[in-house]
Jmol script that loads the backbone (N, CA, C; Angstrom):
load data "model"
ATOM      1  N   UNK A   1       0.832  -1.186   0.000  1.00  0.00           N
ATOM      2  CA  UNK A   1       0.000   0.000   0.000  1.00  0.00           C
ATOM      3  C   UNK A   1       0.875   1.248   0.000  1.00  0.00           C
ATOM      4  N   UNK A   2       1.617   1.220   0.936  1.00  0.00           N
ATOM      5  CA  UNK A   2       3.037   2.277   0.799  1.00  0.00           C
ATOM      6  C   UNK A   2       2.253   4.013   1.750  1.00  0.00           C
ATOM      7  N   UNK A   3       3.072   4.293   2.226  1.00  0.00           N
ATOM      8  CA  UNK A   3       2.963   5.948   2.064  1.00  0.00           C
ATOM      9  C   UNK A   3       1.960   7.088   1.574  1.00  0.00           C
ATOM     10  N   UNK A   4       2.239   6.711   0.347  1.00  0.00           N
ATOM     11  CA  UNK A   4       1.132   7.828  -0.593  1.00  0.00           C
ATOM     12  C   UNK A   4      -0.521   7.181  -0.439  1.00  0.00           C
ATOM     13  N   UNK A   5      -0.297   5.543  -0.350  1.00  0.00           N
ATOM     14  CA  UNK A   5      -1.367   5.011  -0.564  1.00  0.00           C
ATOM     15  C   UNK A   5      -2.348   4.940   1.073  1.00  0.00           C
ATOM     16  N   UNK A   6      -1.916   5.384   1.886  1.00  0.00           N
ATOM     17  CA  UNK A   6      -2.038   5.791   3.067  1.00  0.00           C
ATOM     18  C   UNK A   6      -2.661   6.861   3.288  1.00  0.00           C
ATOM     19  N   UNK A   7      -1.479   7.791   3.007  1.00  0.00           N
ATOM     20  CA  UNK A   7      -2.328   9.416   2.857  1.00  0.00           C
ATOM     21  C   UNK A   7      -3.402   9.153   2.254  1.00  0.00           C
ATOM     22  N   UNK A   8      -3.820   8.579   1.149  1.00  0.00           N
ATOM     23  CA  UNK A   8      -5.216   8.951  -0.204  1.00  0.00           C
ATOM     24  C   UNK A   8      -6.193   8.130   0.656  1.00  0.00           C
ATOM     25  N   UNK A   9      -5.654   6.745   1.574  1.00  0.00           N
ATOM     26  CA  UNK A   9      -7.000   6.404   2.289  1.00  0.00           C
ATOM     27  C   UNK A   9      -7.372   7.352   3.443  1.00  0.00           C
ATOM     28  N   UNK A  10      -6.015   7.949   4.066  1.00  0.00           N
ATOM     29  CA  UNK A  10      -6.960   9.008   5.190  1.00  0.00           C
ATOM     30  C   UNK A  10      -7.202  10.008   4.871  1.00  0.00           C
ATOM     31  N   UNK A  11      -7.274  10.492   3.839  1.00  0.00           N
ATOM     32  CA  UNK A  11      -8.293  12.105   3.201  1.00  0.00           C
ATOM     33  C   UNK A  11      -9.318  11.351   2.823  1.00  0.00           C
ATOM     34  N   UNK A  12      -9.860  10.574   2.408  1.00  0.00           N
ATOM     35  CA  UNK A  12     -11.074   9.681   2.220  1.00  0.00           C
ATOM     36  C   UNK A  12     -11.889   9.159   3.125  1.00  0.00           C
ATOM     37  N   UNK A  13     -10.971   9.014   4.535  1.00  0.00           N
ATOM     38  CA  UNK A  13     -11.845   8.816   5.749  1.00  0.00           C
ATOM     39  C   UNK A  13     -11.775   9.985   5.966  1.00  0.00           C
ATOM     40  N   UNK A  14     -10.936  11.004   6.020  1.00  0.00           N
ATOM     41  CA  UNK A  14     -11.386  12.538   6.644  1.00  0.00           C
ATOM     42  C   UNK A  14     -12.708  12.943   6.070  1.00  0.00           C
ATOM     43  N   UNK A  15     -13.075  12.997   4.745  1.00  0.00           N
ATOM     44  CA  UNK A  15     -13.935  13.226   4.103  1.00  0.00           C
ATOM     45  C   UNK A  15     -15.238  12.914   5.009  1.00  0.00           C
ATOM     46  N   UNK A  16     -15.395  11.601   4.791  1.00  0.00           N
ATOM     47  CA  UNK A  16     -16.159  10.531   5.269  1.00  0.00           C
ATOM     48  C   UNK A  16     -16.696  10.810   6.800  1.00  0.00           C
ATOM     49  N   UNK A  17     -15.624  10.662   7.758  1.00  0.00           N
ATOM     50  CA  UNK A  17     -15.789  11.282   8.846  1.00  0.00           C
ATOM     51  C   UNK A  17     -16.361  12.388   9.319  1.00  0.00           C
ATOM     52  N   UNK A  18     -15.786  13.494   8.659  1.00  0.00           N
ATOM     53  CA  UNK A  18     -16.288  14.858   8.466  1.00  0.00           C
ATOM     54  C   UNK A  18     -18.055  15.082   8.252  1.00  0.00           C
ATOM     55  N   UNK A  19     -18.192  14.116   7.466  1.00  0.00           N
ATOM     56  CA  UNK A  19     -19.935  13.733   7.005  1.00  0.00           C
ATOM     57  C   UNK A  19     -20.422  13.361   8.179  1.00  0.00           C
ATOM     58  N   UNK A  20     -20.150  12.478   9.022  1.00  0.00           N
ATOM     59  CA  UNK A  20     -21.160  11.571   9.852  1.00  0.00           C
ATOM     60  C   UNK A  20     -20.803  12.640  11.530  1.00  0.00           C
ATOM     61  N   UNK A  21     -19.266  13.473  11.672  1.00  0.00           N
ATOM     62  CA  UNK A  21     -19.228  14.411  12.454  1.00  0.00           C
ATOM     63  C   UNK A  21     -20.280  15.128  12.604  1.00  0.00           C
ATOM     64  N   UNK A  22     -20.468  16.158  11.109  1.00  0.00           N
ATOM     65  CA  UNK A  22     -21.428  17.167  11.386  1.00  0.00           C
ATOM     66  C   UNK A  22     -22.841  16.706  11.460  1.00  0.00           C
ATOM     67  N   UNK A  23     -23.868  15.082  11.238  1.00  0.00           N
ATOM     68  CA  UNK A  23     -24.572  14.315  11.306  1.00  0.00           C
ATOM     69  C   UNK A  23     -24.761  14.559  12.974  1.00  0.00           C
ATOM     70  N   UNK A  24     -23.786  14.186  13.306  1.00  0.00           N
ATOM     71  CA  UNK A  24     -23.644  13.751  14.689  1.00  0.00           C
ATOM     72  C   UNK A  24     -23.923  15.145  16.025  1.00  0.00           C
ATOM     73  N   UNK A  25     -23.438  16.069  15.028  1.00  0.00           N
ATOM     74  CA  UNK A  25     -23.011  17.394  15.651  1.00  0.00           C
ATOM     75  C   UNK A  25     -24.903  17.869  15.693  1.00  0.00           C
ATOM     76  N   UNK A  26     -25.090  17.876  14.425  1.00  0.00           N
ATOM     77  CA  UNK A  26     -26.434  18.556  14.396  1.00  0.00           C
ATOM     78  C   UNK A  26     -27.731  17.837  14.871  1.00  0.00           C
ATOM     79  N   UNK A  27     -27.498  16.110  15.499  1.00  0.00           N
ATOM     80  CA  UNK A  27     -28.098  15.285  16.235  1.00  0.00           C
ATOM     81  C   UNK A  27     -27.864  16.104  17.338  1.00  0.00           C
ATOM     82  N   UNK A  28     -27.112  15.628  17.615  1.00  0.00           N
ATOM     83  CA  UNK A  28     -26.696  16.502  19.539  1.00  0.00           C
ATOM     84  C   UNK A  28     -27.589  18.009  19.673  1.00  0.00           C
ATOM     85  N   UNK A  29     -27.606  18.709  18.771  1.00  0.00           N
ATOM     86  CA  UNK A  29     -27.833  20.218  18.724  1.00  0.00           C
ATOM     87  C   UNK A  29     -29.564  20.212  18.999  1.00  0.00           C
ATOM     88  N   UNK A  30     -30.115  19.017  18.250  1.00  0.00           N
ATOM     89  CA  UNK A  30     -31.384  18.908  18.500  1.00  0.00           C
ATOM     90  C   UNK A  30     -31.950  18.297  19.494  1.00  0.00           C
ATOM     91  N   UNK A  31     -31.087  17.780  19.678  1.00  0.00           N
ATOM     92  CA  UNK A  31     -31.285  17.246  21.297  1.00  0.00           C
ATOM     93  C   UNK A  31     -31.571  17.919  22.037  1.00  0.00           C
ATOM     94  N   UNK A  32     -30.681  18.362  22.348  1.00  0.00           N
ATOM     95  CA  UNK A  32     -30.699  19.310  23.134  1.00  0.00           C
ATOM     96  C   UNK A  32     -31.362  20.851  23.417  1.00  0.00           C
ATOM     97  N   UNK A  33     -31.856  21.249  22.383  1.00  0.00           N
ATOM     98  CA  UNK A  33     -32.759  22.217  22.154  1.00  0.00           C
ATOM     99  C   UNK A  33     -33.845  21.824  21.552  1.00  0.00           C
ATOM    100  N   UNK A  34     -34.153  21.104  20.989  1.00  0.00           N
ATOM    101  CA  UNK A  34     -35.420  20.685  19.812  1.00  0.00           C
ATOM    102  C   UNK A  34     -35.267  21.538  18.634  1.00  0.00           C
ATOM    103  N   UNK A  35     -34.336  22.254  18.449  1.00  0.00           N
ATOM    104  CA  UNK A  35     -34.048  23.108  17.147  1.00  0.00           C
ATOM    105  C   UNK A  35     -33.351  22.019  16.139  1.00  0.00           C
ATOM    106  N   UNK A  36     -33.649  22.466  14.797  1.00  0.00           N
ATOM    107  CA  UNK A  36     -33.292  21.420  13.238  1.00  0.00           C
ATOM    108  C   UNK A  36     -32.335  22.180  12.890  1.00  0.00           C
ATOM    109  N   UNK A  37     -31.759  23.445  13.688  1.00  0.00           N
ATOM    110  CA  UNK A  37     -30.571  23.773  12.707  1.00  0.00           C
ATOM    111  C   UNK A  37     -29.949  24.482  13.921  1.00  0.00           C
ATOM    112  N   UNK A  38     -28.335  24.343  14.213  1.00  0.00           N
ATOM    113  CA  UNK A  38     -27.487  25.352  14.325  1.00  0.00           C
ATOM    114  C   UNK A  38     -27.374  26.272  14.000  1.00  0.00           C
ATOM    115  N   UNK A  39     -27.071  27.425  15.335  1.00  0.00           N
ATOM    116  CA  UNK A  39     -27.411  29.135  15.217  1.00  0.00           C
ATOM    117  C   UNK A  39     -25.929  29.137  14.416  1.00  0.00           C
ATOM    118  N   UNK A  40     -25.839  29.964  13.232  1.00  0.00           N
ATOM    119  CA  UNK A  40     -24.629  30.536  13.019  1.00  0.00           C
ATOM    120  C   UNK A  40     -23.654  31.692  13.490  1.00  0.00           C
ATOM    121  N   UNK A  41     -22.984  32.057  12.925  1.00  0.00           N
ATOM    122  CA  UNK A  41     -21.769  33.203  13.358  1.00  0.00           C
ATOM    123  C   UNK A  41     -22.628  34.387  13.355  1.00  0.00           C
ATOM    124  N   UNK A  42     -23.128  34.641  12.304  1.00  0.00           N
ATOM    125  CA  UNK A  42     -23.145  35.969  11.579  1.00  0.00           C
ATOM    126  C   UNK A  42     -25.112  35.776  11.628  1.00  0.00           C
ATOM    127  N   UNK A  43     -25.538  35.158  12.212  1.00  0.00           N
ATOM    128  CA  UNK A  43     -27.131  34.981  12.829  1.00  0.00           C
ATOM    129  C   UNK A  43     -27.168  36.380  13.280  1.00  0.00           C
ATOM    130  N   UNK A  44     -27.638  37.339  13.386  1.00  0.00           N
ATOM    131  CA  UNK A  44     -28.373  38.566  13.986  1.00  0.00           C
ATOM    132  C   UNK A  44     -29.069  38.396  15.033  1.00  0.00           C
ATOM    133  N   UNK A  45     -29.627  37.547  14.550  1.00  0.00           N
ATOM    134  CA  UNK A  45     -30.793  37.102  16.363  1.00  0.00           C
ATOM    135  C   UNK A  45     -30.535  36.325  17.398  1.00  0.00           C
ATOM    136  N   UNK A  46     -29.097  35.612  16.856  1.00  0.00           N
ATOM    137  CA  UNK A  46     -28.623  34.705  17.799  1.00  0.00           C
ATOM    138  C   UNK A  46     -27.743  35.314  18.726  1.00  0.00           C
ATOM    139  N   UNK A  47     -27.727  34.905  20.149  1.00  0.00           N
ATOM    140  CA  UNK A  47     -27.256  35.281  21.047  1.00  0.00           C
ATOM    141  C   UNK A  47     -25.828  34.752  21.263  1.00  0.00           C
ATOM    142  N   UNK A  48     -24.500  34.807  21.375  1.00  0.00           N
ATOM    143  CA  UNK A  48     -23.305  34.831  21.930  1.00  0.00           C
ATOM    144  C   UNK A  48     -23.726  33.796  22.405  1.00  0.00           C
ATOM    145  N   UNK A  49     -24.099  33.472  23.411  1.00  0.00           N
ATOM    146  CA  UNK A  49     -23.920  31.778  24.308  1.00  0.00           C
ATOM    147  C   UNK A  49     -24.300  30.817  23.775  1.00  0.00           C
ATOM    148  N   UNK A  50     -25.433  31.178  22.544  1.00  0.00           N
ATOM    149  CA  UNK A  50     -26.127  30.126  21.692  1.00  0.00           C
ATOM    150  C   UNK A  50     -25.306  29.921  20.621  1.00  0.00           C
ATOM    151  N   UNK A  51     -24.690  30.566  19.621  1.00  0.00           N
ATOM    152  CA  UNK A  51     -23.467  30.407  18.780  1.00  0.00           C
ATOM    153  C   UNK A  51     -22.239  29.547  19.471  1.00  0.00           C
ATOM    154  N   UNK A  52     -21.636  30.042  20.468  1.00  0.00           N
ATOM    155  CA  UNK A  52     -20.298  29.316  20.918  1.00  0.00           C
ATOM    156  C   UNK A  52     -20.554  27.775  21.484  1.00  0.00           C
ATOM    157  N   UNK A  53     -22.024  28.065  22.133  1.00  0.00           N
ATOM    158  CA  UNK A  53     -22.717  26.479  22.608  1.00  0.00           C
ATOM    159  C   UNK A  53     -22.459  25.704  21.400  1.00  0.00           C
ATOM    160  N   UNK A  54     -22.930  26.230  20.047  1.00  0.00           N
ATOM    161  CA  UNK A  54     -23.262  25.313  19.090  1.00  0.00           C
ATOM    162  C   UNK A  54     -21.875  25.138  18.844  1.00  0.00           C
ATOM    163  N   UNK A  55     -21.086  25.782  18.446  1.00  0.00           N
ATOM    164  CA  UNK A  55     -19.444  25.819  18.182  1.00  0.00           C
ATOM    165  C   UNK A  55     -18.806  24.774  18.992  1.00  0.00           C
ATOM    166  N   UNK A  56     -18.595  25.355  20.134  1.00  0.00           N
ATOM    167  CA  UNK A  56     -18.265  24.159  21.045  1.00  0.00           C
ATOM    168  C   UNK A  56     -18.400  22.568  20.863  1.00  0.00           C
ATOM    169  N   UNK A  57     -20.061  22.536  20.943  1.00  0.00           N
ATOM    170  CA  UNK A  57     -20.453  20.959  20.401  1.00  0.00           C
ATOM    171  C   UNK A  57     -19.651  20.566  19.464  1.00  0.00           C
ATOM    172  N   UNK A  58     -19.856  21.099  18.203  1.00  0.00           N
ATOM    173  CA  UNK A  58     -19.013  20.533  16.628  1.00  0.00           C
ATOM    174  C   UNK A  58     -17.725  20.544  16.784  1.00  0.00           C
ATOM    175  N   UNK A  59     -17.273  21.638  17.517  1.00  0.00           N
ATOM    176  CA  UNK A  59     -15.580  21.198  17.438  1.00  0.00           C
ATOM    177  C   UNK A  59     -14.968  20.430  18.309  1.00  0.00           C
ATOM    178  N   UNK A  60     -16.011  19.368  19.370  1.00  0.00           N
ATOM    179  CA  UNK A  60     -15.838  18.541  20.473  1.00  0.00           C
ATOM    180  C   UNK A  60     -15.580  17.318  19.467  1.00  0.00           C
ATOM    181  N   UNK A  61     -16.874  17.128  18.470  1.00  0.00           N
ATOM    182  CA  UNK A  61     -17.220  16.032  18.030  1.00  0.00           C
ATOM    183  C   UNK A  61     -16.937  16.259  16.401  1.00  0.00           C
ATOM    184  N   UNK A  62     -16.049  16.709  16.291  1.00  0.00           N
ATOM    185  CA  UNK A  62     -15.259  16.762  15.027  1.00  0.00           C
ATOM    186  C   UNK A  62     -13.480  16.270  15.564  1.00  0.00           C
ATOM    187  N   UNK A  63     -13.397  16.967  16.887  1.00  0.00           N
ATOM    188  CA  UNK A  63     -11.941  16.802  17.070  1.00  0.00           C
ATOM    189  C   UNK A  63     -11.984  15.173  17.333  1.00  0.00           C
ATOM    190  N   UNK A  64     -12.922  14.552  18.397  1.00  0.00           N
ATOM    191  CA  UNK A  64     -13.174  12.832  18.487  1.00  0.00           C
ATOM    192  C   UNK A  64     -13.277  12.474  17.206  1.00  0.00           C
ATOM    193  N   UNK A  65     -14.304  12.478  16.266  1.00  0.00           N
ATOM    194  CA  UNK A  65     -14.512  11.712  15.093  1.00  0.00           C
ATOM    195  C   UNK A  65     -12.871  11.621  14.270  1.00  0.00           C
ATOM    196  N   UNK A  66     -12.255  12.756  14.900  1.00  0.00           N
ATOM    197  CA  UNK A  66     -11.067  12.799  13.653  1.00  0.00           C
ATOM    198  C   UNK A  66      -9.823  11.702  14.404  1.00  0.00           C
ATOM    199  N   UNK A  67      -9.655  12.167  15.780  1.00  0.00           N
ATOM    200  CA  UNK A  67      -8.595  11.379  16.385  1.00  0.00           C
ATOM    201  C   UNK A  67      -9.168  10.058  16.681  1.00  0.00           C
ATOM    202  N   UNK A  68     -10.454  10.045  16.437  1.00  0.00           N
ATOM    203  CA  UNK A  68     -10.470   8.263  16.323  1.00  0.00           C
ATOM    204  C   UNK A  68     -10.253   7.570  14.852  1.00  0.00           C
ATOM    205  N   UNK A  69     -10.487   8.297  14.137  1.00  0.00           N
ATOM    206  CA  UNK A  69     -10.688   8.010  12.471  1.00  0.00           C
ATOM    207  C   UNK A  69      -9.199   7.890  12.119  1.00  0.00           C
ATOM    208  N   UNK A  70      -8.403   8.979  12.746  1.00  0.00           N
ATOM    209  CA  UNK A  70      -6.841   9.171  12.331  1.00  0.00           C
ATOM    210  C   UNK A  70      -6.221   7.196  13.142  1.00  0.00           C
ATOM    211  N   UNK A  71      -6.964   7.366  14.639  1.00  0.00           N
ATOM    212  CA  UNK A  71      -5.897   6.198  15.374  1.00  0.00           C
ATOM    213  C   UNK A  71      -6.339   4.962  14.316  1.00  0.00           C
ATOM    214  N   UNK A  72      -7.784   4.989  14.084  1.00  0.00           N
ATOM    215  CA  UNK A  72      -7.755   3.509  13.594  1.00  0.00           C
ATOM    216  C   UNK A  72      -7.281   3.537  12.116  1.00  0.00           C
ATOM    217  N   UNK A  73      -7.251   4.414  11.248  1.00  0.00           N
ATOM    218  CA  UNK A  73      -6.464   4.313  10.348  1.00  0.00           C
ATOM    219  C   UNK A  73      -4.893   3.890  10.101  1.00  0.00           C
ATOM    220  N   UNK A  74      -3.897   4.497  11.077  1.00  0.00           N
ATOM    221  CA  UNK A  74      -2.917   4.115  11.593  1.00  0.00           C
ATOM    222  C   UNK A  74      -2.494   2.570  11.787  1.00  0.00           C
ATOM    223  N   UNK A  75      -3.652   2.263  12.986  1.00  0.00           N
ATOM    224  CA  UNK A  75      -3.910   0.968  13.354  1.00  0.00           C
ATOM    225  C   UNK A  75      -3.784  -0.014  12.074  1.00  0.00           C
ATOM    226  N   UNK A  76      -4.708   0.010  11.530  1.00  0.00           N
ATOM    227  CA  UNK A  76      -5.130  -0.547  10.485  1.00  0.00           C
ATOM    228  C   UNK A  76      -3.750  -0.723   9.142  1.00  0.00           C
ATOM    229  N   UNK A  77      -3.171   0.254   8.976  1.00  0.00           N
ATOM    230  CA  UNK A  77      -1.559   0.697   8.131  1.00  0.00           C
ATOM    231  C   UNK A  77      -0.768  -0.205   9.018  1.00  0.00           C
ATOM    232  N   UNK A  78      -0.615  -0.365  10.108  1.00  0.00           N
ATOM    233  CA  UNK A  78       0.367  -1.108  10.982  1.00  0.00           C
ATOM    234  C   UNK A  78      -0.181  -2.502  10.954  1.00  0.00           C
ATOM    235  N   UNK A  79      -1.100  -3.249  10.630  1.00  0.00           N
ATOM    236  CA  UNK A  79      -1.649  -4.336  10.918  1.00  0.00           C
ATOM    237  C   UNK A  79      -1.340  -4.432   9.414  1.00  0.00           C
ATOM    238  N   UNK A  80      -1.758  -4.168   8.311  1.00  0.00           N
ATOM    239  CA  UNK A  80      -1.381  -4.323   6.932  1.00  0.00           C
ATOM    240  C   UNK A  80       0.152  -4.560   6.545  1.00  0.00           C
ATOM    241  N   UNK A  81       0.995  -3.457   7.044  1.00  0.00           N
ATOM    242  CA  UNK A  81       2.611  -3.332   6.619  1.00  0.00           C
ATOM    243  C   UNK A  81       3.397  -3.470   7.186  1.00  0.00           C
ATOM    244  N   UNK A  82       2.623  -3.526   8.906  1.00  0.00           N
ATOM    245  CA  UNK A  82       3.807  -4.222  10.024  1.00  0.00           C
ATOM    246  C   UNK A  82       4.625  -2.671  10.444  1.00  0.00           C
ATOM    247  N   UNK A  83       4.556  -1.609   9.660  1.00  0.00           N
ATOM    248  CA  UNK A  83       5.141  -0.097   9.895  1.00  0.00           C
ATOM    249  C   UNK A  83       3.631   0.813  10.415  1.00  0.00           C
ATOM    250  N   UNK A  84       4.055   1.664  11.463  1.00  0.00           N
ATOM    251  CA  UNK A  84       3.432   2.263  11.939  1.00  0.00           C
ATOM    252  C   UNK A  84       3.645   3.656  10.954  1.00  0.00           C
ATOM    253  N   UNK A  85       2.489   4.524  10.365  1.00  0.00           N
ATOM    254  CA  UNK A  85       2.747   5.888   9.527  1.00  0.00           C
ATOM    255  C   UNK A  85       3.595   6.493  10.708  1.00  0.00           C
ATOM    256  N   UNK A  86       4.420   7.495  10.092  1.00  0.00           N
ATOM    257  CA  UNK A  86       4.895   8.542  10.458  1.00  0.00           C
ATOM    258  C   UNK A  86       3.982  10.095   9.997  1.00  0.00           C
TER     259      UNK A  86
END
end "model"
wireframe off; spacefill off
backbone 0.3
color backbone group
Protein backbone atom coordinates (compact mmCIF):
# COMPACT_ATOMS: atom_id res chain seq x y z
CA UNK A 1 0.00 0.00 0.00
CA UNK A 2 3.04 2.28 0.80
CA UNK A 3 2.96 5.95 2.06
CA UNK A 4 1.13 7.83 -0.59
CA UNK A 5 -1.37 5.01 -0.56
CA UNK A 6 -2.04 5.79 3.07
CA UNK A 7 -2.33 9.42 2.86
CA UNK A 8 -5.22 8.95 -0.20
CA UNK A 9 -7.00 6.40 2.29
CA UNK A 10 -6.96 9.01 5.19
CA UNK A 11 -8.29 12.10 3.20
CA UNK A 12 -11.07 9.68 2.22
CA UNK A 13 -11.85 8.82 5.75
CA UNK A 14 -11.39 12.54 6.64
CA UNK A 15 -13.93 13.23 4.10
CA UNK A 16 -16.16 10.53 5.27
CA UNK A 17 -15.79 11.28 8.85
CA UNK A 18 -16.29 14.86 8.47
CA UNK A 19 -19.94 13.73 7.00
CA UNK A 20 -21.16 11.57 9.85
CA UNK A 21 -19.23 14.41 12.45
CA UNK A 22 -21.43 17.17 11.39
CA UNK A 23 -24.57 14.32 11.31
CA UNK A 24 -23.64 13.75 14.69
CA UNK A 25 -23.01 17.39 15.65
CA UNK A 26 -26.43 18.56 14.40
CA UNK A 27 -28.10 15.28 16.23
CA UNK A 28 -26.70 16.50 19.54
CA UNK A 29 -27.83 20.22 18.72
CA UNK A 30 -31.38 18.91 18.50
CA UNK A 31 -31.28 17.25 21.30
CA UNK A 32 -30.70 19.31 23.13
CA UNK A 33 -32.76 22.22 22.15
CA UNK A 34 -35.42 20.69 19.81
CA UNK A 35 -34.05 23.11 17.15
CA UNK A 36 -33.29 21.42 13.24
CA UNK A 37 -30.57 23.77 12.71
CA UNK A 38 -27.49 25.35 14.32
CA UNK A 39 -27.41 29.13 15.22
CA UNK A 40 -24.63 30.54 13.02
CA UNK A 41 -21.77 33.20 13.36
CA UNK A 42 -23.15 35.97 11.58
CA UNK A 43 -27.13 34.98 12.83
CA UNK A 44 -28.37 38.57 13.99
CA UNK A 45 -30.79 37.10 16.36
CA UNK A 46 -28.62 34.71 17.80
CA UNK A 47 -27.26 35.28 21.05
CA UNK A 48 -23.31 34.83 21.93
CA UNK A 49 -23.92 31.78 24.31
CA UNK A 50 -26.13 30.13 21.69
CA UNK A 51 -23.47 30.41 18.78
CA UNK A 52 -20.30 29.32 20.92
CA UNK A 53 -22.72 26.48 22.61
CA UNK A 54 -23.26 25.31 19.09
CA UNK A 55 -19.44 25.82 18.18
CA UNK A 56 -18.27 24.16 21.05
CA UNK A 57 -20.45 20.96 20.40
CA UNK A 58 -19.01 20.53 16.63
CA UNK A 59 -15.58 21.20 17.44
CA UNK A 60 -15.84 18.54 20.47
CA UNK A 61 -17.22 16.03 18.03
CA UNK A 62 -15.26 16.76 15.03
CA UNK A 63 -11.94 16.80 17.07
CA UNK A 64 -13.17 12.83 18.49
CA UNK A 65 -14.51 11.71 15.09
CA UNK A 66 -11.07 12.80 13.65
CA UNK A 67 -8.60 11.38 16.39
CA UNK A 68 -10.47 8.26 16.32
CA UNK A 69 -10.69 8.01 12.47
CA UNK A 70 -6.84 9.17 12.33
CA UNK A 71 -5.90 6.20 15.37
CA UNK A 72 -7.76 3.51 13.59
CA UNK A 73 -6.46 4.31 10.35
CA UNK A 74 -2.92 4.11 11.59
CA UNK A 75 -3.91 0.97 13.35
CA UNK A 76 -5.13 -0.55 10.48
CA UNK A 77 -1.56 0.70 8.13
CA UNK A 78 0.37 -1.11 10.98
CA UNK A 79 -1.65 -4.34 10.92
CA UNK A 80 -1.38 -4.32 6.93
CA UNK A 81 2.61 -3.33 6.62
CA UNK A 82 3.81 -4.22 10.02
CA UNK A 83 5.14 -0.10 9.90
CA UNK A 84 3.43 2.26 11.94
CA UNK A 85 2.75 5.89 9.53
CA UNK A 86 4.90 8.54 10.46
Amino acid sequence: MGKLGYKALGMLLSVLAGAAAGAVSKRLWRVATGEHETPTATDRQQAWARVLTAAAIEGAVFGLVKAATDRAGAKAYERVTGEWPD
